[in-house]
C-alpha positions, 0 to 999 in steps of 0.5 A, a space after each residue: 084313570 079314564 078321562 071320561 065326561 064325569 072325571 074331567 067334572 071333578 077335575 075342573 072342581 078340584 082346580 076350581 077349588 084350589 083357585 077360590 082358595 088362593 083368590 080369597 080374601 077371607 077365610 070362610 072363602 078359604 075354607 069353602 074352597 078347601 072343601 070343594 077340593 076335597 069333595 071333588 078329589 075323593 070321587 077321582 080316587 073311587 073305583 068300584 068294587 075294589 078296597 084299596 081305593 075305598 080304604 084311602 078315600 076313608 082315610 083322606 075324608 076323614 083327615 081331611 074332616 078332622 083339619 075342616 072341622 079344627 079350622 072352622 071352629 078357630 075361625 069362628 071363635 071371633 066372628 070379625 076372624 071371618 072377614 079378616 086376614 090377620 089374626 091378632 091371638 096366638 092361640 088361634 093362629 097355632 089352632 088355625 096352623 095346627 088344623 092346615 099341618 093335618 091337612 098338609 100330612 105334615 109331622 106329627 100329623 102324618 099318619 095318614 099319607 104314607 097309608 093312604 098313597 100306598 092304595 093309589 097309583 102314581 097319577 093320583 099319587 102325584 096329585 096327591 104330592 104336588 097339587 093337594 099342598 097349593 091351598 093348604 100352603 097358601 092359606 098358612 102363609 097368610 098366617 105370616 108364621 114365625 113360631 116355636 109351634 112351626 120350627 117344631 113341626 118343621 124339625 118333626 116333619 124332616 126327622 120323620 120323612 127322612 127315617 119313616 122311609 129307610 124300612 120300606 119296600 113300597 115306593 109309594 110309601 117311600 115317595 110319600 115320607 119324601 114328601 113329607 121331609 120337603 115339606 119341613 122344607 116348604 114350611 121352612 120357607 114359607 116362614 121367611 119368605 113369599 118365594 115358597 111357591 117356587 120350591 113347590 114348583 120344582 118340587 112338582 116338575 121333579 115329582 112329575 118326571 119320577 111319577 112318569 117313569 115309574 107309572 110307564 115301569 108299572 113300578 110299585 115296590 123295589 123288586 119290581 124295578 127291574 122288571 124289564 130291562 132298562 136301556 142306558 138312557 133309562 137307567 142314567 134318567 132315573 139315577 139323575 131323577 134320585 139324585 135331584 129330588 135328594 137334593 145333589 148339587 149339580 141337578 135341578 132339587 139342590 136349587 130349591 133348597 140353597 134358596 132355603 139355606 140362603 134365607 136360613 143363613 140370612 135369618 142366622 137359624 144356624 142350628 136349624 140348618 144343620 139338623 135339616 141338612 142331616 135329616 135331608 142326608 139321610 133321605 139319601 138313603 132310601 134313595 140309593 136303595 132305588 138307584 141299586 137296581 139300575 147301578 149294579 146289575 147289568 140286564 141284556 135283552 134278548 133279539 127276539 123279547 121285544 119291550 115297548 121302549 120309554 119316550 124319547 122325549 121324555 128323556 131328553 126333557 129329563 136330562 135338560 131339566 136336570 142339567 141345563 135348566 140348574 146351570 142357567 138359573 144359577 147363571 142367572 143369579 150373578 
């Protein structure tokens, strides 16, 4: 993505945007920010003369459209709704809740995302996971959910993300079912907590990393990961990053989750615990199928095949997130 005058515009608009949003106190602002993020996400996906990028800007617009139109007509159907933030019947709060889940690509509203990442690259890509959920969140935990409506969703969302991706060869579908399952997560959190935001933020700082590494490998579908050969470093880096966003102990993607299962515990939402942590097992899956490549073969590099090796940098601030920063986060906690 070249960052010239006309990208760094709409930019700027889809920051603004999501900021209206988040500083709004009604929900016509809401709605409005939403929208100028939308109108100003699209454009940042075009690329002439070529299809793929055509076919997912249709595909976002009009999922997007569907969620706009669903949440200004709730929103409208009491005119005093406009102007306030709590809403008095269920049935506009589940109608309001319904239009923010096919925003978010949430199950069973997911059609859209996997098909639609799969026309992206992994910069868009990442935008698409981390920064196009902040306004759609924000408004529906406004909402204060604590609904059947929502533990459904939240159960549909980690039994699709985790068993949508096990037949795939495509990462980037297979990073969009992930998204999927974490947001089951989020939506799991932000219905008993205000603290959602930091799931979102690990969640991002992670798929940052990921996106990184496989955008730098020019990585697209499984067979492609081994194309050039790693060194050490590399392989132990992106084996570390599967573990953490699968939600492993030791690394930074368990954190966000025990503070879910903490508040899950606390609430005494056992049996929603156990079948959320099932669904998150099963991710697993399509995770180790990414990390085969870099465990089992072992590729040597002749003297005279020059690579352009991976940012050092990168690595290290790979390994300290993964590692470090979990340990004195829980050290904090005591």
């Amino acid at each position: 993505m070249m960052l010239n005058s006309s990208k760094m515009l709409f930019i700027m608009m889809m920051i603004s945007g999501t900021l209206i949003t988040l500083s709004s106190s009604n929900w016509l602002g809401m709605w409005m920010g939403m929208e100028i993020n939308l109108m100003s996400f699209i454009p940042l996906i075009s690329k002439s003369k070529n299809k793929n990028s055509s076919q997912a800007m249709m595909t976002y617009f009009l999922a997007q459209s569907i969620g706009s139109m669903i949440l200004l007509f709730s929103v409208i159907m009491n005119p005093m709704f406009m102007f306030m933030i709590e809403v008095q019947n269920n049935w506009i709060k589940d109608l309001i809740m319904l239009s923010l889940v096919i925003k978010l690509g949430a199950a069973p509203f997911h059609w859209w995302l996997p098909s639609m990442m799969s026309n992206l690259n992994w910069t868009e890509c990442f935008i698409m996971m981390t920064w196009q959920k902040l306004a759609p969140l924000m408004v529906m935990s406004n909402l204060l959910p604590k609904s059947t409506l929502l533990y459904s969703i939240v159960i549909m969302s980690g039994l699709i993300g985790s068993v949508g991706g096990l037949n795939q060869t495509s990462l980037r579908k297979m990073l969009a079912y992930s998204s999927i399952n974490h947001l089951g997560w989020m939506l799991m959190f932000l219905s008993m907590s205000t603290l959602w935001y930091k799931y979102l933020i690990l969640y991002s700082i992670l798929m940052m990393l990921i996106c990184y590494m496989l955008n730098y490998k020019n990585a697209y579908f499984l067979n492609q990961l081994m194309t050039n050969s790693p060194s050490m470093m590399e392989k132990y880096a992106f084996i570390m990053m599967m573990l953490s966003i699968g939600g492993l102990p030791p690394f930074l993607g368990f954190l966000p989750k025990w503070m879910t299962i903490q508040s899950m515990i606390n609430s005494s939402m056992f049996g929603l615990i156990t079948i959320m942590m099932l669904m998150s097992l099963m991710t697993l899956f399509y995770y180790l199928r990414m990390m085969i490549p870099y465990i089992l073969f072992y590729s040597t590099m002749n003297k005279w095949m020059k690579f352009k090796e991976i940012n050092k940098m990168f690595l290290y601030m790979t390994f300290s997130i993964n590692l470090l920063l979990p340990i004195f986060t829980t050290l904090s906690f005591f």
